[in-house]
C-alpha positions as CSV (number, residue, x, y, z in Angstrom):
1,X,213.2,33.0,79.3
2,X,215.2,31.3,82.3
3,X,214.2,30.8,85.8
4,X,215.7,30.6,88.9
5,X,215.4,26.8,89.1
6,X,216.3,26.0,92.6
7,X,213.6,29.2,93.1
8,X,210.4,27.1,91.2
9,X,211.5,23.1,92.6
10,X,210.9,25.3,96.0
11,X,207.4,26.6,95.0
12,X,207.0,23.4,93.4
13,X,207.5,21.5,96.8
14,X,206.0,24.0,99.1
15,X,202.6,24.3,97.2
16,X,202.8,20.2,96.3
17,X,202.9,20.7,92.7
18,X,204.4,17.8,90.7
19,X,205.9,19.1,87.4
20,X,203.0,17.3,85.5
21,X,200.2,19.4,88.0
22,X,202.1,22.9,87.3
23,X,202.5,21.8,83.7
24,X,198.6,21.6,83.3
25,X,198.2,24.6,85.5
26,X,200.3,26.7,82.7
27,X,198.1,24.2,79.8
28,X,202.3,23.5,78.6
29,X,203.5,20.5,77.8
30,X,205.6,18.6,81.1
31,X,208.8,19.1,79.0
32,X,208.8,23.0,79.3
33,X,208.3,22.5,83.1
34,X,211.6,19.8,82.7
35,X,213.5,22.4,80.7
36,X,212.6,25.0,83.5
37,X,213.6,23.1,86.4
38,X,217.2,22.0,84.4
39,X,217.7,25.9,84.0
40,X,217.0,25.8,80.2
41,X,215.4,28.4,78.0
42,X,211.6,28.2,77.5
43,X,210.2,30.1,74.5
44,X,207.0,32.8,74.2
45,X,204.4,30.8,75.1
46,X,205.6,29.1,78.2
47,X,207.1,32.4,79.4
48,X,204.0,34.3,78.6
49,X,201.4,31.4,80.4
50,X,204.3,31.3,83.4
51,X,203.8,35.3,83.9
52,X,200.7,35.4,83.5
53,X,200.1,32.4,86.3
54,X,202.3,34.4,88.7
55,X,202.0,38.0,87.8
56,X,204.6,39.8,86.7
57,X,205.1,41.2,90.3
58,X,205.8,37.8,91.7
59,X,207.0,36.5,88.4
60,X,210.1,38.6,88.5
61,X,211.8,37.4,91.5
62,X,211.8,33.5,89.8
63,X,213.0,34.9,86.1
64,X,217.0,34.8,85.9
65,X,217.5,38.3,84.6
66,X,221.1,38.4,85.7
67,X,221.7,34.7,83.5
68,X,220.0,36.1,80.2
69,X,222.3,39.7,80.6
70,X,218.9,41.3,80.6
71,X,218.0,44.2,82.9
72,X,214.9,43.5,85.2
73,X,212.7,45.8,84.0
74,X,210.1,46.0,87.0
75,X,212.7,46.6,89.8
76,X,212.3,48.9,92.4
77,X,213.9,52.3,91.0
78,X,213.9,54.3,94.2
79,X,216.8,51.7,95.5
């Protein structure tokens, strides 16, 4: 999974999270929170523990659907 990095270092500074706090927060290791905020892929479990922190309703609008070719699969249909 990407996310929208510029997206998360906002949350991240908004909510003062330092990447080690939000790292905890998801129980992932500091890197994954690194690869996230350089725009790099993050594999099953960090994506998993990232949705599952925000909800897949929130979650959607910081994953880079348009960057991984991929479809959004929770947007609005009635657009």
């Amino acid at each position: 999974m990407l996310v929208k990095k510029e997206k998360l270092a906002h949350f991240l500074e908004v909510k003062n999270l330092s990447k080690e706090k939000f790292a905890a927060i998801l129980d992932v290791e500091v890197s994954e929170v690194e690869k996230m905020l350089n725009g790099e892929p993050v594999g099953l479990y960090t994506s998993r523990r990232f949705i599952r922190f925000f909800k897949a309703e929130v979650a959607q609008h910081y994953i880079d659907w348009e960057t991984m070719n991929i479809k959004n699969p929770l947007e609005d249909k009635r657009k």
